[in-house]
C-alpha positions in Angstrom: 0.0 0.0 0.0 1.3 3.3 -1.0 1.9 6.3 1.7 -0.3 8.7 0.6 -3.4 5.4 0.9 -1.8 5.0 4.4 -2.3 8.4 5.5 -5.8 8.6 4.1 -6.9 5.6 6.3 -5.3 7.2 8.8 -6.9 10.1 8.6 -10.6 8.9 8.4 -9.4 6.2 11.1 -8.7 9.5 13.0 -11.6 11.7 12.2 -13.9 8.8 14.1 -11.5 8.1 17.0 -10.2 11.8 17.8 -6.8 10.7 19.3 -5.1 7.5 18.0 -1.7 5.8 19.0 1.2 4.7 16.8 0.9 1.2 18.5 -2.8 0.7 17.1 -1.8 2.6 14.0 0.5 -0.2 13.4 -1.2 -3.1 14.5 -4.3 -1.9 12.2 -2.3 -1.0 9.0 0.3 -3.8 9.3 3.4 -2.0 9.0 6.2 -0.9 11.6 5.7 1.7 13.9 8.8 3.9 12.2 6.0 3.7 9.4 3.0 4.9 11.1 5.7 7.7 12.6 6.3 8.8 8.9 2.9 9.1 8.4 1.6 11.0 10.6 4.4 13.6 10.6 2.9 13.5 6.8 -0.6 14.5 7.9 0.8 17.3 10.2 2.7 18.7 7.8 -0.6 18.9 5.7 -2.4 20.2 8.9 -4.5 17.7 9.5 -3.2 15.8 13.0 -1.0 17.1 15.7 1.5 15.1 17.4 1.1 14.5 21.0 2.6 12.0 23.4 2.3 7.9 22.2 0.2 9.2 18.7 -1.6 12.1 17.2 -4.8 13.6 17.4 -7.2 15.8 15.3 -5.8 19.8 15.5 -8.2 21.6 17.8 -9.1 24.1 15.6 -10.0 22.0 13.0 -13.8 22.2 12.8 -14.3 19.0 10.8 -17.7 17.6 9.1 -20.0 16.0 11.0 -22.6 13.5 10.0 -25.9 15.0 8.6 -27.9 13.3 11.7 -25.9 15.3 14.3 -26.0 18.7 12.2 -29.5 18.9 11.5 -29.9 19.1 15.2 -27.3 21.6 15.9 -29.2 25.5 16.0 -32.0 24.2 13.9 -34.8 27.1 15.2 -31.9 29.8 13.8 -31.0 27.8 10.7 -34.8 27.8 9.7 -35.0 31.5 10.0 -32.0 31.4 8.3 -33.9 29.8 5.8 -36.8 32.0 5.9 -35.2 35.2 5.1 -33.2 33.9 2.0 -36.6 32.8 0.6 -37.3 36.2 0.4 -34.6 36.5 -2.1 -36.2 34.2 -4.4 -38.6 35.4 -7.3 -40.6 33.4 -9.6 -39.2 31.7 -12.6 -35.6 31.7 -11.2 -33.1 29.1 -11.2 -31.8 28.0 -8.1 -28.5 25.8 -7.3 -29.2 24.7 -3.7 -25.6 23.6 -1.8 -25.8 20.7 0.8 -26.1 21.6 3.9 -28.8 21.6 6.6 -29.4 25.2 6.3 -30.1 25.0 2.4 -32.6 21.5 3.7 -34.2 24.1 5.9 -34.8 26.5 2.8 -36.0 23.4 0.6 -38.8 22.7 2.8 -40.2 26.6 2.5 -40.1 25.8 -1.3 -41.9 23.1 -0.9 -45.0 25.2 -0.4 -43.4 27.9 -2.8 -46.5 27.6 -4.8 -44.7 29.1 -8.3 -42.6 28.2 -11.0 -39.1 27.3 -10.1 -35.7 25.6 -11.0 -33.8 24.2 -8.4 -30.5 22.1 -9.1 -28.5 20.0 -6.2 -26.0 17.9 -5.2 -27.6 16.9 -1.8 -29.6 13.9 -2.0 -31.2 15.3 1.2 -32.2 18.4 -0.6 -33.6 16.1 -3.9 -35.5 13.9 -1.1 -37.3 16.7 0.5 -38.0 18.7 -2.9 -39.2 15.6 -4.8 -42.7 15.5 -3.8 -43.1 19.4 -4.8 -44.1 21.7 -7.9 -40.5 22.5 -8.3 -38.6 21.3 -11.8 -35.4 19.5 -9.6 -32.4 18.3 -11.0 -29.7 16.2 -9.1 -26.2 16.3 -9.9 -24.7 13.6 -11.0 -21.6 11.6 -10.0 -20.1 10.1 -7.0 -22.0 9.7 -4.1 -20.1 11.0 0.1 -22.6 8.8 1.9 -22.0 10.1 4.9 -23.1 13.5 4.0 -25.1 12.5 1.1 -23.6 14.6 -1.1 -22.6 14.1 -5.0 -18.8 15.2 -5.6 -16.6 14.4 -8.6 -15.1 15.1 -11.9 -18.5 13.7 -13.6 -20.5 16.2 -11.3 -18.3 19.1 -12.3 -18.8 17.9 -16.0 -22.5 17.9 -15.4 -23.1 21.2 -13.4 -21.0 23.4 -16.7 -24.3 22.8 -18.7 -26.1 25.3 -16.0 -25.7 29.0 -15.5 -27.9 29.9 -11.9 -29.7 33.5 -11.1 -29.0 32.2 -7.6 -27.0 29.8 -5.4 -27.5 29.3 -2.0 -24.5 27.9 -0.1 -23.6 26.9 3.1 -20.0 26.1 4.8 -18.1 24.6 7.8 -17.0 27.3 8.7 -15.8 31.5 9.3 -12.7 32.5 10.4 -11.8 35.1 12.4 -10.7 37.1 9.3 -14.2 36.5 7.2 -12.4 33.6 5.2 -15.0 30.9 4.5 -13.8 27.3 4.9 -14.8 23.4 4.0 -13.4 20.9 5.7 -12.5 19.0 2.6 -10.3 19.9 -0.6 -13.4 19.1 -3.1 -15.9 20.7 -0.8 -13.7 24.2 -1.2 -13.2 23.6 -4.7 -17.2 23.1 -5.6 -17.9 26.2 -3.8 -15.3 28.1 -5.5 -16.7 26.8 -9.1 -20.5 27.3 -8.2 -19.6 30.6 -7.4 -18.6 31.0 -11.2 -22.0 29.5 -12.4 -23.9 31.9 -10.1 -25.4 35.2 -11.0 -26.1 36.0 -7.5 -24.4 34.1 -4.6 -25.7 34.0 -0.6 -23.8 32.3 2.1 -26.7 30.8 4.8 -24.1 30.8 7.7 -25.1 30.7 11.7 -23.6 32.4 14.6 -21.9 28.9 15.6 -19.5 28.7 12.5 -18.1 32.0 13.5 -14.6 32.1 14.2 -13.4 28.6 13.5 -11.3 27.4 11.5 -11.4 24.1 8.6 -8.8 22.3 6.8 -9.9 24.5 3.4 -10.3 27.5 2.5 -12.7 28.5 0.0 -12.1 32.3 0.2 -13.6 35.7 1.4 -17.4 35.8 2.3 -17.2 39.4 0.7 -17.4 37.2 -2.7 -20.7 36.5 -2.0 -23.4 38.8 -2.8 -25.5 38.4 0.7 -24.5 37.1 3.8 -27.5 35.8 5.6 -27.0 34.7 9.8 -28.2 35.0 13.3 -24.9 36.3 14.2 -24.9 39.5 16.4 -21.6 41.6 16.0 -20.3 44.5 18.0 -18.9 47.9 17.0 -15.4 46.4 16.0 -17.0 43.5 13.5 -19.2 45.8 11.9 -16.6 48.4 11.3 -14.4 45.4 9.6 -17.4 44.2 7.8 -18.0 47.2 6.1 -14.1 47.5 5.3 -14.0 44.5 3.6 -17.4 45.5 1.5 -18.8 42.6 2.7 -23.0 42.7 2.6 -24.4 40.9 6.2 -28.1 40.5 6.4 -29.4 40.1 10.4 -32.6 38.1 10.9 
């Protein structure tokens, strides 16, 4: 097995125990522990583990993906007014890429009862579940499926979505720095952002108060690229005077 396999293992390995040893490391991948060593120094260097005493762990500041059973729970009263005010951004006869996230799930539902005509494209098979039963004309991305975020990535799904060009997208993330950077907690997930922003006429980031000032593994790039800002997040005098610096448009709820 090659090292950069290895370290993916790892890594996945990691993301479920939090803190692992070089000892189990070794007795689990079937190499030495001067291997495992190697490896993880690997995935520090990339950011993704810290060394500690015995083994490595996840970096603290590293606010990585959960499942989308323990999200959807997480600040679900502010993501649905979340949700609520960027359906008032919507107008009849527009087309609509909706990003995954439990946030944009939220905003699905309100289309639900919509009651006019509207496009909606998606790479969450949550999203397509929830929207499937309604008047809206859905489309699901193609490609591979992240099962445990139900979400469709890929090269195929990048393929597919350069057919469509969006009035509006509606994206979530994992996170905001402290410096109004947007992050993923994956490589593709950054890079998907990045390229719907391209297809997008009009782009809004459905962000709440909890995913302020954390860091992720990726970052995808200043929220002043989007058009609208939409969260529950209160800011003091400071905040707002380096929001406005930085041109970036915040919509309170």
């Amino acid at each position: 097995m090659l090292q950069e396999e290895r370290v993916e293992i790892i890594f996945d390995y990691m993301k479920q125990k939090k803190f692992v040893t070089v000892e189990e490391l070794a007795q689990k991948m079937a190499v030495s522990p001067m291997t495992i060593r190697r490896d993880l120094n690997a995935l520090c260097e990339q950011g993704r583990a810290e060394r500690c005493h015995g083994g490595a762990q996840l970096p603290v500041n590293l606010f990585s993906e959960r499942n989308f059973d323990v999200k959807q729970e997480r600040n679900l009263a502010e993501k649905e007014r979340i949700a609520r005010k960027a359906l008032e951004f919507i107008r009849e006869r527009d087309t609509i890429y909706l990003d995954s996230g439990t946030t944009t799930r939220e905003l699905a539902r309100l289309l639900c009862a919509y009651g006019r005509q509207l496009s909606v494209v998606t790479n969450d098979l949550n999203i397509a579940a929830v929207l499937a039963d309604s008047e809206v004309d859905l489309t699901i991305v193609g490609g591979n499926v992240q099962k445990d975020t139900m979400r469709v990535f890929g090269h195929a799904s990048e393929q597919f979505l350069k057919q469509f060009r969006f009035s509006k997208a509606f994206l979530g993330g994992s996170s905001v720095g402290g410096r109004y950077d947007l992050f993923s907690s994956t490589y593709d997930s950054a890079y998907w952002k990045r390229f719907l922003l391209e297809l997008a006429g009009q782009s809004y980031l459905l962000v709440d108060s909890g995913k302020f000032g954390r860091h992720s593994l990726c970052p995808v790039g200043s929220i002043s690229r989007f058009d609208a800002v939409i969260t529950d997040k209160k800011f003091d005098r400071e905040e707002r005077e380096r929001i406005e610096e930085l041109n970036i448009h915040m919509i309170g709820i």
